[in-house]
N, C-alpha and C positions, 0 to 999 in steps of 0.2 A: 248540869250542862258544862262541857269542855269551856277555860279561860277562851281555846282561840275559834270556837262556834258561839262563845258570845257576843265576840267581837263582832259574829256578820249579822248589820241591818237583818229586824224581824221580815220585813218585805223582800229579801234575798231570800231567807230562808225557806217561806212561804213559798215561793217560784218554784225552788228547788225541791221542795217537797211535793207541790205539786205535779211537777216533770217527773219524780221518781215517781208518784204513782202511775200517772200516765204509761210511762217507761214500762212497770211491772205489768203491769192490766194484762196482758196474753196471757203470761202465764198463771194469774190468779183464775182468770176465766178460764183456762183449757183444765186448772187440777180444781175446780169446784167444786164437783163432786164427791171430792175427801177434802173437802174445809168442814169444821166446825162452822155450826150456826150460832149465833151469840145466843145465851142462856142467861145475860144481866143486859139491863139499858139502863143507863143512866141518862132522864128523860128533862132534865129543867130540876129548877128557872133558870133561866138564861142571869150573868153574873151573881147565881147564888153556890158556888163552889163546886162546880158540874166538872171541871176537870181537876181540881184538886183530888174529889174524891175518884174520880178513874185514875190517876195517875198512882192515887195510894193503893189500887186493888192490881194495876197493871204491875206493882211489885213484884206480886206474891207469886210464888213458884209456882203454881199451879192455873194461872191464872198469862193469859195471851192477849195483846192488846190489837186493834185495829192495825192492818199495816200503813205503817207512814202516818199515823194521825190519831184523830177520837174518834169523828161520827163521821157515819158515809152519806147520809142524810139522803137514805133511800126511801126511805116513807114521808118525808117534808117537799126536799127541794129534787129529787133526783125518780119520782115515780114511774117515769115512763122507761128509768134502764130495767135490762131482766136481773131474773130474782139469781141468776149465774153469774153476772156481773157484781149485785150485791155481796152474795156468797164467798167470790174470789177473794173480800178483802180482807177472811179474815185465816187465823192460823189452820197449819193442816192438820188433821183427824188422828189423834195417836192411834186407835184403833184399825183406822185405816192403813197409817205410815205408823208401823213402828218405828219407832227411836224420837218421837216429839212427844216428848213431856208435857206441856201444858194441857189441861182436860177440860180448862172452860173459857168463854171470849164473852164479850160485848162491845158496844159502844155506848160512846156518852155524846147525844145530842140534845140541846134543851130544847129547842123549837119545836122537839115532839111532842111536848107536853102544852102547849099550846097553840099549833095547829091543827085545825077543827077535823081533820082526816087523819092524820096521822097515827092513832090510835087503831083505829079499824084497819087501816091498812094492814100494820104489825100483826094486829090478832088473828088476821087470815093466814098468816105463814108461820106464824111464832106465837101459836095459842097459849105452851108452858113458860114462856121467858116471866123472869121478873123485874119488878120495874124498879127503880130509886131513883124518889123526886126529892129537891131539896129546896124548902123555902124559906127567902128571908125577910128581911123587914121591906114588905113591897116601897116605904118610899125610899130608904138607901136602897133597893134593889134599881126603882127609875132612875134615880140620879145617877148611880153607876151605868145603867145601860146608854144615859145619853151621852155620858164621858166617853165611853166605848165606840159609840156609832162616831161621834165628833172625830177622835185620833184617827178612824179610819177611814172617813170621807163624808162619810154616808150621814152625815147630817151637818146644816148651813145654821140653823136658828142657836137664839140662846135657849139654857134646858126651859126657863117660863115660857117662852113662844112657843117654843118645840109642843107643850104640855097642852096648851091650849089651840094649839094646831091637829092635835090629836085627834080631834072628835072626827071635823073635817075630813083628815087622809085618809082616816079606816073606813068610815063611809061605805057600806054597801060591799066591802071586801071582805069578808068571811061568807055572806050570803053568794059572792060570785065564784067562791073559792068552792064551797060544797054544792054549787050546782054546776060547776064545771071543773072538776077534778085535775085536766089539766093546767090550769090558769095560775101562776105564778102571780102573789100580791109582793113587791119590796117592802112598800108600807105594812102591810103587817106585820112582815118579818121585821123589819127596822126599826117603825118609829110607834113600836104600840107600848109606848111605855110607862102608861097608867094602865092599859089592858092585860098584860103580863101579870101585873101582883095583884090583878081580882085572882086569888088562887080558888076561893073555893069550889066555881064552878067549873075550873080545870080537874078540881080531885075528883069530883061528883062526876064529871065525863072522863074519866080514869077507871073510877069504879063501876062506873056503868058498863065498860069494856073488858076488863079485868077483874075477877076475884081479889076483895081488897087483901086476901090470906097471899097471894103473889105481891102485892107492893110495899114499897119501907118508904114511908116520907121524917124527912130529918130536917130538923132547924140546923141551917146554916150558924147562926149564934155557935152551939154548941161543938159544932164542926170546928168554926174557925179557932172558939177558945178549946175545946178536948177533941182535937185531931185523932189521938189514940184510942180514945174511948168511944168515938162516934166511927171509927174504919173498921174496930172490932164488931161494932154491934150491925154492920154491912157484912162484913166476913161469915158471922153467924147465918142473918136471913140468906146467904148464901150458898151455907154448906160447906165453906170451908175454914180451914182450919187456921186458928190463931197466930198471928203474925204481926210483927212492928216496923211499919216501913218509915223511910224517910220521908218526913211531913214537911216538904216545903210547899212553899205558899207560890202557886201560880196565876198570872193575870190579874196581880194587881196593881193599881194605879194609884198615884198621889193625884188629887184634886181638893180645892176650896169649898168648905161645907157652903150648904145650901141657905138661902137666904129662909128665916124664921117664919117668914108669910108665905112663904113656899111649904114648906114644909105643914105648916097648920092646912092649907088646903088640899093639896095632898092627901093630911091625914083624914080629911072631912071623904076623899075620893074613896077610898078603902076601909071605911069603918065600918060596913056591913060585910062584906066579905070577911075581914079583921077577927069579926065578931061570931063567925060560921067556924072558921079554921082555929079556934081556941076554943071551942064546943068539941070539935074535932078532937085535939092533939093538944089539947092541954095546955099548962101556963109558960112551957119553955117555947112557943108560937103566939107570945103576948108581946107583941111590938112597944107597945104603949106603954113597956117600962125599960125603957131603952136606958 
């Protein structure tokens, strides 16, 4: 990022980014029809490195990023726009137009990978896409998501209230979400955050949707410590060809660790999920030797 676009407030920037999208929308909608369709999603968990790792693949030459942004959150938050509207966002078809080099696109939204529709949605338009989920330690994952929500508004409680507030707000929202498709929950989006790092029965309805030979789940851990070595082994399941981008570190935050009886209960919240996804994927998705 430029010294003097650092300088402007993240909440200007935001405005203005979303005014350019708005702004473009005509003409992403009118050339739709020669956009690329994304062929990667980068699907969650939400603060487990979901835009580090797009930012590392949006390098690569060959490779187009969303315009103006990550995720269009057209199978989450935005279902009722057309599939023209989604299409517009992203780069145009070199095949189509020659002289546009880039030959693949995605996006990275995590709230795909745990909202209870948003899989089936994708698979009805984007049967071949593949998927990369990235999991971390769900209880540094909750604590980071409630730092996240707090900075932004979107949560009043302390993170223990917040936790134990939980059970309460979700309440019957996933059940009203999948019997009425259009019905937008904030609470789940926002404040599910012991429900977020039950990862395993996110994977298990991943691969219930998808061929697990289409998706790459990656420890966050190893992301964060081997950036080069965790963006190559994304490039590979990709198809494309090896490359070393600039590994900086996006969206994160300085905050005060969590109190120690938080944490132990917590740990107690996650222990059998915990205990599923290292059955899964082995001992580099072993929280518990933190």
């Amino acid at each position: 990022m430029s010294t003097i676009t650092s300088r402007i407030p993240k909440s200007t920037r935001r405005t203005a980014a979303r005014w350019m999208r708005q702004a473009s929308f005509p003409l992403g909608w009118a050339t739709a029809g020669a956009r690329l369709l994304p062929d990667f999603m980068v699907i969650g968990a939400q603060r487990a490195g979901t835009t580090s790792v797009y930012r590392y693949l949006a390098q690569h030459p060959d490779v187009a990023p969303v315009r103006l942004g990550k995720g269009v959150h057209y199978f989450d938050t935005d279902p009722d726009k057309s599939f023209s509207w989604y299409r517009g966002h992203f780069p145009l078809d070199p095949a189509k137009v020659p002289g546009h080099r880039p030959t693949h696109t995605g996006e990275g939204a995590p709230y795909y990978i745990f909202h209870p529709l948003a899989l089936q949605r994708m698979h009805r338009v984007l049967p071949e896409v593949k998927l990369i989920a990235i999991l971390r330690d769900p209880v540094e994952r909750a604590h980071s998501h409630w730092v996240h929500e707090s900075a932004r508004g979107f949560e009043t409680l302390s993170f223990e209230a917040a936790l134990h507030a939980e059970a309460e707000r979700l309440a019957g929202e996933e059940e009203r979400m999948i019997r009425d498709p259009g019905y937008y929950s904030f609470e789940h989006q926002h404040h599910s955050y012991i429900a977020r790092g039950q990862y395993a029965p996110q994977v298990e309805r991943m691969w219930s949707t998808y061929p697990a030979a289409q998706t790459l789940v990656l420890s966050a851990r190893q992301l964060f410590e081997h950036p080069h070595e965790t963006t190559s082994q994304v490039l590979e399941f990709l198809g494309l060809q090896p490359f070393r981008a600039e590994y900086d570190t996006y969206n994160a935050r300085d905050y005060d660790p969590m109190e120690p009886d938080i944490r132990a209960w917590l740990d107690e919240q996650f222990c059998e999920s915990d205990e599923r996804i290292v059955e899964l994927f082995g001992a580099d998705f072993d929280w518990s030797k933190r």
